[in-house]
C-alpha positions in Angstrom: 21.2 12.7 21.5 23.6 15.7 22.3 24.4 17.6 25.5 24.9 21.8 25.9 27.6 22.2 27.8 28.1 26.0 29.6 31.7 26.1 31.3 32.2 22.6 31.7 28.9 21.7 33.1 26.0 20.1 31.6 22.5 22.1 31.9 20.4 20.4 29.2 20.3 17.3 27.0 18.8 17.4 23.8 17.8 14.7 21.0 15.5 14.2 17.6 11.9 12.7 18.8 8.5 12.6 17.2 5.5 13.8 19.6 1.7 12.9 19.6 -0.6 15.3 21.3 -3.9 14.2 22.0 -7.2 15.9 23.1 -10.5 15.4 23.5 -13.3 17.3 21.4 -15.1 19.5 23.3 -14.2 18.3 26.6 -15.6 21.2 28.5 -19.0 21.5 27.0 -19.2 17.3 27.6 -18.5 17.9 31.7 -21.4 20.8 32.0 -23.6 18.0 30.8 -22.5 15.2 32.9 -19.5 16.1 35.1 -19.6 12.1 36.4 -20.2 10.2 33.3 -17.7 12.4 31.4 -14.7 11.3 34.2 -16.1 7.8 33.4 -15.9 7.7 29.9 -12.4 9.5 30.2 -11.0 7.1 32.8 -11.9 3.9 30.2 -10.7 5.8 27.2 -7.6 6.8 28.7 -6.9 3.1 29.4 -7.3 2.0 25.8 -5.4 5.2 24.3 -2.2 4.5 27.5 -2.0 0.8 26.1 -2.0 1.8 22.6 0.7 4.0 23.1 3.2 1.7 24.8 2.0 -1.4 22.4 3.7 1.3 19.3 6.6 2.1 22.0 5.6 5.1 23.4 6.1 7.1 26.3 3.7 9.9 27.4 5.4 12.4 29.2 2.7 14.5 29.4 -1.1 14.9 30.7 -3.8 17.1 32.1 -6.6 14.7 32.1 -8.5 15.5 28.8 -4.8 15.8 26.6 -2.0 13.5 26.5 1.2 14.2 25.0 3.7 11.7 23.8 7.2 10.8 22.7 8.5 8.0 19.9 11.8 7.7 18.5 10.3 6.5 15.1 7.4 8.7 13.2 5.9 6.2 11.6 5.6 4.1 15.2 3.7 7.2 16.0 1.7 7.7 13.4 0.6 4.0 13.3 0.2 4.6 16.6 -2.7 7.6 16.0 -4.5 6.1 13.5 -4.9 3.1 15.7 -6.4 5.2 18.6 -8.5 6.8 16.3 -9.8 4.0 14.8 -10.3 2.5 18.1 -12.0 5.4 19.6 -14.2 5.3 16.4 -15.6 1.4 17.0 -16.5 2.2 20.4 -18.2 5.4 19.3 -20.5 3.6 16.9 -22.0 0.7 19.5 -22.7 3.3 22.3 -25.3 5.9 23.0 -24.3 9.6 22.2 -24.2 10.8 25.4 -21.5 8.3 26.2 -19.5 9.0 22.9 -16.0 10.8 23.5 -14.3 12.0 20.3 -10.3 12.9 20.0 -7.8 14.9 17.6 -4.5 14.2 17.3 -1.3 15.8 16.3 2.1 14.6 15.2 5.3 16.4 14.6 8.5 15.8 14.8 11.9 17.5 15.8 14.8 18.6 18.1 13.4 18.6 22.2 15.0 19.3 25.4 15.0 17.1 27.9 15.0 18.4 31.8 14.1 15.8 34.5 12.3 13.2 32.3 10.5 15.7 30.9 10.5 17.2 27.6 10.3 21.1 26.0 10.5 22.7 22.9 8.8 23.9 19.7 8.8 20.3 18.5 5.9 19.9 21.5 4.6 23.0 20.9 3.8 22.3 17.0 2.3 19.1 18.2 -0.4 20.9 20.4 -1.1 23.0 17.9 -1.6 20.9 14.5 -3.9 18.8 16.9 -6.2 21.7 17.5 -5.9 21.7 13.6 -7.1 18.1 13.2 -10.9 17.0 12.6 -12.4 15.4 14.8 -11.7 11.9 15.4 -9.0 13.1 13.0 -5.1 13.5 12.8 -2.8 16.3 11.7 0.4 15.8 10.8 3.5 17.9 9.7 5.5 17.8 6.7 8.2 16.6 7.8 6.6 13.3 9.6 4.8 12.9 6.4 8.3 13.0 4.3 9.0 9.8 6.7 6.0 8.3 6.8 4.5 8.3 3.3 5.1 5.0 2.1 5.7 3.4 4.9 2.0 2.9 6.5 -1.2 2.0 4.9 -3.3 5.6 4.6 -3.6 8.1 2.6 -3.2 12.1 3.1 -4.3 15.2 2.3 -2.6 18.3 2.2 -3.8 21.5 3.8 -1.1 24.0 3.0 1.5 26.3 5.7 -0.7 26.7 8.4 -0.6 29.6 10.5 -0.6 28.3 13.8 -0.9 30.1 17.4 2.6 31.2 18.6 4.8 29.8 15.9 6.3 32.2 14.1 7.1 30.4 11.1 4.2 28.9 9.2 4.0 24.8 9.3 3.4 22.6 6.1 0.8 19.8 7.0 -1.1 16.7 6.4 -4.5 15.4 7.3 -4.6 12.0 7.7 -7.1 10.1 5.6 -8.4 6.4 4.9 -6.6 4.4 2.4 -7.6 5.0 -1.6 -7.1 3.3 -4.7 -6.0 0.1 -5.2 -3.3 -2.2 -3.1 -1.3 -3.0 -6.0 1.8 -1.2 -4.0 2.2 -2.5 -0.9 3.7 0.2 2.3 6.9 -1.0 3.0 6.7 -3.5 6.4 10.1 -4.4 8.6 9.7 -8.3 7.7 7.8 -10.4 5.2 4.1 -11.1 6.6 4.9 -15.3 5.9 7.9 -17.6 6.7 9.3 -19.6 3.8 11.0 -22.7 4.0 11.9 -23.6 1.1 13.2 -21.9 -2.9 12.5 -22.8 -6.1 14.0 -23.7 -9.0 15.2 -20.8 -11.1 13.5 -18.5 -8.1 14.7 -14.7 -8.5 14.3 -11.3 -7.0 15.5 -8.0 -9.0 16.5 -5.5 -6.7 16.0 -1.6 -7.4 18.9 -0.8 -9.4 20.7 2.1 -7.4 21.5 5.5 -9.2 25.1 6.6 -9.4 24.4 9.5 -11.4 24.2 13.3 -9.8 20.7 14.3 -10.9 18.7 13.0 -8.4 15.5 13.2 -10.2 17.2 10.0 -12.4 16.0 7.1 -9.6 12.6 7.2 -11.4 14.4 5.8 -14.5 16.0 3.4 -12.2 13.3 2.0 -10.5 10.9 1.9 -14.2 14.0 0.3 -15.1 13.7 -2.5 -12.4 9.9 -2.8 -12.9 10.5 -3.5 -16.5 13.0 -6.4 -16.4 10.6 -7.7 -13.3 7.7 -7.5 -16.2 9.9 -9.6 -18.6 11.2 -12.2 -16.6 7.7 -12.7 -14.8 6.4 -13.8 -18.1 8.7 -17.0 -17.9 7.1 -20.2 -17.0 10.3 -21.3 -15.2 11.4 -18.7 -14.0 10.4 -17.9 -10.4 10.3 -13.9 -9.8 9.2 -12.7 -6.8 6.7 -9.1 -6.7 8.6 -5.9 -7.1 6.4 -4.9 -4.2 8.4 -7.5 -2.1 12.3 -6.9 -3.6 12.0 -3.0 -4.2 11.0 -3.2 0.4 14.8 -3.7 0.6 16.4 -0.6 -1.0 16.5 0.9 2.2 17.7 -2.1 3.9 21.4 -3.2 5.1 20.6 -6.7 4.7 22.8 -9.4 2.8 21.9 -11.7 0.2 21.3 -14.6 2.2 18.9 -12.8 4.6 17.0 -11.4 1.6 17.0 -15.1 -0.1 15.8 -16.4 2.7 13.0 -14.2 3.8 12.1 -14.0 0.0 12.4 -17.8 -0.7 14.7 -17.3 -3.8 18.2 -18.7 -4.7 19.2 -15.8 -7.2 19.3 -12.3 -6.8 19.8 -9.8 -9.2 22.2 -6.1 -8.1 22.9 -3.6 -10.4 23.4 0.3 -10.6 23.1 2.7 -13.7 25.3 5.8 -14.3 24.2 8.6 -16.6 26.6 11.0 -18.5 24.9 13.4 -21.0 23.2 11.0 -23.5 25.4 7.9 -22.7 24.7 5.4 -19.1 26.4 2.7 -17.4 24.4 0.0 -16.5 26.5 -2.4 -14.2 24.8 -5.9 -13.4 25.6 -8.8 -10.7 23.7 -12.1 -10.2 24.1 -13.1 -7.1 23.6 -16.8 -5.5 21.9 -15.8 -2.3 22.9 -19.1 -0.4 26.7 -19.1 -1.2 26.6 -14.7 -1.6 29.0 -15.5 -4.5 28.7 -13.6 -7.7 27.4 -16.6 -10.6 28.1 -13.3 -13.7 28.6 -9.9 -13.6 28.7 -7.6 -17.0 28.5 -3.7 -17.7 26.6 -2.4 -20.7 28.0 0.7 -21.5 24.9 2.1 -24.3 22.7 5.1 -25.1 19.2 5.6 -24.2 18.0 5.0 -27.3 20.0 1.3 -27.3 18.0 1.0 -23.3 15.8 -2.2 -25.0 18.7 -3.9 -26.6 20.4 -4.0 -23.1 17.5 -5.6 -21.5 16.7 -8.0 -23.7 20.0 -9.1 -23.4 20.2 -9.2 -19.5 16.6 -11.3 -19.6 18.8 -14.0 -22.2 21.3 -13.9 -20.0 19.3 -14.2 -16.5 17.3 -16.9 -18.3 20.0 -19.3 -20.2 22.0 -19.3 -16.7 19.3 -20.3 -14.8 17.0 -22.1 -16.7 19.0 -22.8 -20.4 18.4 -21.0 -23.4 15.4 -20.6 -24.6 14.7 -20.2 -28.4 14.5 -17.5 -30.1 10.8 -17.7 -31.2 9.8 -17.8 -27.2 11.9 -15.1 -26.8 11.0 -12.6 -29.4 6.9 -13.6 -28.0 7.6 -13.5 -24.6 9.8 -9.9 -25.2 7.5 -6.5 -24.1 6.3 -4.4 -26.9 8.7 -1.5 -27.2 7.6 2.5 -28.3 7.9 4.2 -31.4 9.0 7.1 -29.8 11.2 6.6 -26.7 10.5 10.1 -25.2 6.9 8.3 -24.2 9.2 5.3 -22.9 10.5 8.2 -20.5 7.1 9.6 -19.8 5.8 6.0 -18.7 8.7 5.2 -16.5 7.9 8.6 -14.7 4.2 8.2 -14.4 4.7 4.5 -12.5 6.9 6.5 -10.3 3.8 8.5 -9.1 1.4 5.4 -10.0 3.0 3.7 -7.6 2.4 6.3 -4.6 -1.0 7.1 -6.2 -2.8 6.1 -2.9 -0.7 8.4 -1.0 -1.7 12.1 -2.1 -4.1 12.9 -4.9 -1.4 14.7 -6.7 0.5 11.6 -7.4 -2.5 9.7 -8.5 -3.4 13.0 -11.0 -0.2 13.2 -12.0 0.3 9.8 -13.1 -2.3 10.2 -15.6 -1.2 13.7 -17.2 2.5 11.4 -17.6 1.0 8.6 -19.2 -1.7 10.9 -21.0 1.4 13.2 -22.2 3.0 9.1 -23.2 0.2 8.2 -25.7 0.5 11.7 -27.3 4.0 11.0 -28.1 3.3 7.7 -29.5 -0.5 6.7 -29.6 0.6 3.1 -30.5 2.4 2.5 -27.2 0.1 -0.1 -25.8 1.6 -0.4 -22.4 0.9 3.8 -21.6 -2.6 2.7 -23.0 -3.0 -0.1 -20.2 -0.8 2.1 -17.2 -3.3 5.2 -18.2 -6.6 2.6 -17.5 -4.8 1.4 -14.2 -4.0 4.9 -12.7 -7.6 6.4 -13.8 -9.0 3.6 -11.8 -6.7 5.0 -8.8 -7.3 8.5 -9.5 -11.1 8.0 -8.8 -11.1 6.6 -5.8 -10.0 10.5 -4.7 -13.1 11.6 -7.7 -15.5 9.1 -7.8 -18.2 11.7 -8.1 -16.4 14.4 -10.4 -19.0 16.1 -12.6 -18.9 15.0 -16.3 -16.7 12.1 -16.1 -17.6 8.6 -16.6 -14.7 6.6 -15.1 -15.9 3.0 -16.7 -16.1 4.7 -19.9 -13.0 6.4 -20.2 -11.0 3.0 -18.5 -12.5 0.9 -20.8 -11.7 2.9 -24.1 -8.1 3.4 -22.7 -7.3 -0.3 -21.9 -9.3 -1.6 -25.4 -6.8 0.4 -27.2 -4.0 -1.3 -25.5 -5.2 -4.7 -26.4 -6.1 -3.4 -30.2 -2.0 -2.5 -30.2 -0.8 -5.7 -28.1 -2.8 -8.2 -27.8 -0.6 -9.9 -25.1 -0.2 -7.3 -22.7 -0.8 -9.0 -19.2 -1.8 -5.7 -17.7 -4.4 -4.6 -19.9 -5.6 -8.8 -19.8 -5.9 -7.6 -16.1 -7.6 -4.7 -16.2 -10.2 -5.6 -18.8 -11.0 -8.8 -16.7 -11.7 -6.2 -13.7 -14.4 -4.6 -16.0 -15.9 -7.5 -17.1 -16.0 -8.2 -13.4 -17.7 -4.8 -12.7 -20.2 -5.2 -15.9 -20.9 -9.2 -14.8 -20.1 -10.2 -18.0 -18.6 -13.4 -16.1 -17.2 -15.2 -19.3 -15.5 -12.0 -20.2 -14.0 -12.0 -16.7 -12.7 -15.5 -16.3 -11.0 -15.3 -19.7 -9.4 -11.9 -19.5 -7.6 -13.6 -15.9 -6.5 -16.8 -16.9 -5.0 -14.7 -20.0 -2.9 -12.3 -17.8 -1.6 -14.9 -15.4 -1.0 -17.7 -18.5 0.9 -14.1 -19.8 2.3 -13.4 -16.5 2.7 -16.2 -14.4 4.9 -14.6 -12.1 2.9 -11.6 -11.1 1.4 -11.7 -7.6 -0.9 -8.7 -8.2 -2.3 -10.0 -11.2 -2.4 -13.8 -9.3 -4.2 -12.1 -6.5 -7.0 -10.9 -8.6 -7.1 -13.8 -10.1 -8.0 -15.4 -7.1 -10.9 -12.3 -6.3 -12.7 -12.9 -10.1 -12.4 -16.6 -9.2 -14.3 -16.4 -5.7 -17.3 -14.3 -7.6 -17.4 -17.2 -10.2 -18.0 -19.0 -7.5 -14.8 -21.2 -8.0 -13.4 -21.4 -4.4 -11.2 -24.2 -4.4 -9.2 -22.4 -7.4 -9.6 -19.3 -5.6 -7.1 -20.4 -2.7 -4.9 -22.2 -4.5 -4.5 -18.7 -6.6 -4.6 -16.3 -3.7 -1.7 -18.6 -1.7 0.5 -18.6 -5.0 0.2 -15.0 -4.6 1.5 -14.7 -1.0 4.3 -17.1 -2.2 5.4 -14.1 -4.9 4.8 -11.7 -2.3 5.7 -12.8 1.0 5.3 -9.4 2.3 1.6 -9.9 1.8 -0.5 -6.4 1.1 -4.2 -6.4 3.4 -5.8 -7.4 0.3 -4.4 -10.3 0.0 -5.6 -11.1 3.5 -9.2 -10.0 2.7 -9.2 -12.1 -0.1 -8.0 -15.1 1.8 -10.9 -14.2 4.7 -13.3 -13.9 1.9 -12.4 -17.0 0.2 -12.9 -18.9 3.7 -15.8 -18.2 4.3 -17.5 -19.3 1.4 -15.5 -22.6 2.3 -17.6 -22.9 4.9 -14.2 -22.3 7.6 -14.9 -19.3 9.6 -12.7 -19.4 12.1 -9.9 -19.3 9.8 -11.8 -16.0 7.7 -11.8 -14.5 11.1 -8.1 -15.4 11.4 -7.3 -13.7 8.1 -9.6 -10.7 8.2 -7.5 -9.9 11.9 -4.3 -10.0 9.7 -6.0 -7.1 7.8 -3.7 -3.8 9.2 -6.6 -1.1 8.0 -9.8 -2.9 7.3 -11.8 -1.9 4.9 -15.6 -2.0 4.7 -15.7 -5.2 2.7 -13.5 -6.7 5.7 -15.8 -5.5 7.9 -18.7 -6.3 6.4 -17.3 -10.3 6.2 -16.0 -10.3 9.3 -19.7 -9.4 10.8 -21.0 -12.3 8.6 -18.1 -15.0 9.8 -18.6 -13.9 13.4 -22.1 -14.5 13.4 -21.6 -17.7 11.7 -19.6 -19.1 14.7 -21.9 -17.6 17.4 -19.8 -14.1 18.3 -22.6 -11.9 18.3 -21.1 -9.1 20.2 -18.4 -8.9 17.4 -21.1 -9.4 14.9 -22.9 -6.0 15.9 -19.2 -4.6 16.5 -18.0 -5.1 13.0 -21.4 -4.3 11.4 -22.4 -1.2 12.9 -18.5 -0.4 12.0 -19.1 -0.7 8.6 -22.4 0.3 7.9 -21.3 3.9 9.2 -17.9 3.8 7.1 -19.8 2.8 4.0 -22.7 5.1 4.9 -24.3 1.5 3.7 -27.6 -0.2 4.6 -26.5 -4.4 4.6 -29.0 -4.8 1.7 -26.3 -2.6 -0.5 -23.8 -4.2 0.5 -25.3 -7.5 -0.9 -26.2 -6.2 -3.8 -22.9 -4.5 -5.1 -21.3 -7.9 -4.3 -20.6 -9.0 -7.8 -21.2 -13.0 -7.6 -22.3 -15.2 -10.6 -24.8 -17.0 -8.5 -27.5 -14.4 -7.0 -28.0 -17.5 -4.3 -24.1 -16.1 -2.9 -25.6 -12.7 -2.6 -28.5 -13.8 -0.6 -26.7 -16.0 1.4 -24.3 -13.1 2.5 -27.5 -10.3 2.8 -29.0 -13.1 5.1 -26.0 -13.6 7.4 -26.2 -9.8 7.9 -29.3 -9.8 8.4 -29.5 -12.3 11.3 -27.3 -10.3 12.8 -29.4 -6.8 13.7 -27.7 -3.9 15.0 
């Protein structure tokens, strides 16, 4: 915060906030119909939406009965705070009659204000108010620059609408609609602490930071976090080695926190620092293992190389990483265990920045489109790269869930083509183990499914996305007991602990018969999806909650646009008596 000074004397105190404007659709056509109910409605409403805002800590500052206005000092705080309103507002919409239904918009912007008695002016307000009035309803608009800070950092997805041309600001304004979560949860939105407390490390237990860019070109911290991901990839397939998720170690690259805070939230002894310098054709990759309990440095080393020489350097720092903490291993292992390099490194290049965008794929369409034209351009390059082959199936499955009805394209098909080549070129490559069990899963060829898993996580024991769905194929075999162990060895690799892993938990619960303790997990679930929803109806009803019951199933019927009958039969169980258990439990509930 700053202060104007004019001749020694202060007039007006300025400072960087983010502002929420909210409004109510249609709010004068709603009182000529019913001036008393409309007040009523508003008065409850406006209850919810005021506790909302201070739970995300808020302060309104502003309000004229149908609008509120509000300030956060963090964006994402705010945003969080919108889409909860929203989806608040949206439950209580579906289990009431339509006179009674009140529907919002909301805005979000951030910038420089002025403060004057408690009270707050400026454009930064005025953009608010007006991306609002941009917003669909029961919708949220939000500006560039909130969604530069936000991005990553919640669990939505956005679409972009272009410079808008909005009502007395002169200069156009870049914006975002807010939007529900696509593709899959394989990346998890950075949180402030891991979701689970750990009390104890294992043996050989390891998390690779990002490795830091120390080179000008900025564009260069894609090669540096491929460059992470890929020694994560190597040293996961170690049987005693411990790695934790990149999902969980990458959380920290924004974070001042020291080795033995990140040890202990992640439950590892070792961690693994570096930082790469690039020069014209030759780099600098500089490499610290790091006991997190004593913060001492065990070895430290600098590879000075080429990129062509890139593989040479990480097999090396995986023989290091492993001899010191779990003795050699011999050469045979090691040459098995090693990933398949390219023919043609420029495609090495091309994969590394396609994961960039893969990873943000269920941020913006663009990423998830552009992810495929990289690993699409990759296979061109070198059409015996098997790991482009398997990256290409994963992001078209993520790049549908923004298409899934686009004219003359038959996602299966095209997945299943992509990911058979990978395993035709590399017949141990976890990931396309992983994705071909998914669609076996999807076709119900069962046998297909179970072996594909145990194949990727016997290849990859240290993955936690491809334990967690592991855990999901196990559950529609109907193997529950294996199914928790699984899913609870993947919150132990990824302590941060992505909604799906939650769902999965729920899901698995319920089928063990313990309800309570589904309904426990499916409330861990940040942005339920239908399938939460749809569960969470079945487990309430099972331990007598009928008001929730109708709550969460009129919920997600109207999300999935879904009769219960479809969603029992897209459930993709071995036994069909699963699938009419679950239908029935719906059933009993009524709406």
């Amino acid at each position: 915060m700053k202060t104007v000074f004019l001749k020694d004397k202060a007039i007006m105190e300025r400072k960087l906030s983010t502002i929420l404007a909210l409004d109510v659709v249609g709010f004068s056509k709603l009182m000529a119909i019913d001036e008393d109910m409309t007040l009523a409605v508003l008065k409850q409403r406006r209850e919810l939406i005021d506790g909302i805002i201070v739970e995300h800590s808020g302060r309104m500052f502003g309000s004229a009965g149908d609008s509120v206005i509000a300030e956060f000092s963090s964006p994402v705080k705010a945003t969080e705070c919108a889409v909860k309103i929203q989806s608040k507002m949206q439950a209580i919409n579906e289990n009431i009659p339509e006179h009674q239904k009140m529907r919002f918009r909301v805005g979000v912007n951030i910038g420089d204000v002025m403060i004057s008695d408690d009270n707050l002016f400026g454009d930064a307000i005025n953009v608010a108010a007006r991306l609002e009035a941009q917003a669909e309803p029961e919708g949220i608009c939000i500006s560039k620059s909130v969604f530069e800070m936000v991005a990553d950092k919640i669990k939505a997805s956005f679409h972009p609408v272009g410079p808008l041309e909005l009502k007395n600001i002169e200069i156009p304004v870049e914006a975002y609609f807010v939007i529900q979560s696509k593709g899959a949860a394989r990346f998890i939105h950075h949180f402030d602490a891991p979701e689970i407390k750990l009390d104890k490390a294992e043996p050989g237990s390891l998390a690779v930071m990002v490795f830091k860019s120390l080179s000008n070109d900025e564009e260069q911290g894609y090669f540096c976090e491929g460059f992470s991901e890929d020694l994560i990839s190597s040293l996961s397939r170690f049987r005693k080695l411990f790695v934790v998720s990149s999902s969980a170690s990458f959380a920290y690259r924004d974070k001042s926190k020291s080795p033995r805070e990140i040890g202990k939230e992640l439950g590892v002894h070792y961690i693994l620092q570096g930082s790469i310098r690039k020069l014209g054709p030759k780099m600098r990759i500089s490499t610290s293992l790091i006991s997190a309990e004593k913060e001492n440095t065990v070895w430290s080393n600098n590879f000075d190389t080429t990129f062509e020489e890139i593989f040479d350097i990480q097999d090396e720092l995986v023989e290091t990483i492993v001899a010191t903490l779990v003795g050699q291993v011999e050469a045979e292992e090691e040459k098995k265990l090693a990933l398949t390099r390219p023919e043609n490194l420029g495609a090495y290049d091309l994969v590394l920045q396609g994961l960039v965008h893969h990873r943000r794929s269920g941020i913006t369409e663009e990423n998830a489109k552009k992810a495929v034209e990289f690993f699409d351009k990759a296979i061109k390059l070198d059409p015996n790269y098997a790991r482009a082959h398997a990256w290409k199936a994963c992001s078209l499955a993520n790049y549908q869930s923004w298409n899934p009805f686009k004219a003359g394209v038959d996602w299966l098909s095209v997945c299943t083509q992509s990911v058979t080549q990978a395993l035709e070129i590399d017949s141990n490559d976890p990931e396309a183990h992983r994705i071909m069990g998914a669609i076996k899963l999807s076709t119900r060829d069962f046998q297909g499914a179970r072996y594909h898993h145990d194949k990727a996580k016997e290849l990859c024991p240290s993955d936690s996305y491809i334990s967690s769905k592991c855990a999901e194929a196990f559950y529609y075999l109907g193997d529950f007991d294996e199914a928790l162990k699984e899913i609870n060895r993947a919150m132990r690799l990824n302590p941060f602990c992505p909604d799906v892993m939650y769902e999965d938990k729920g899901v698995i619960y319920f089928w063990l018969e313990n309800y309570r303790e589904a309904l426990i997990n499916f409330g861990k679930v940040k942005s339920p999806t239908v399938k939460t929803l749809f569960y969470s109806a079945a487990a309430s009803e099972k331990v007598g909650d009928k008001e929730n019951a109708k709550r969460f199933l009129s919920l997600a019927c109207s999300q999935s646009g879904q009769p219960v009958e479809k969603f029992g039969d897209i459930e993709r169980y071995q036994s069909d008596s699963h699938c009419d258990h679950l239908r029935s439990s719906l059933m009993a509930i009524g709406v």
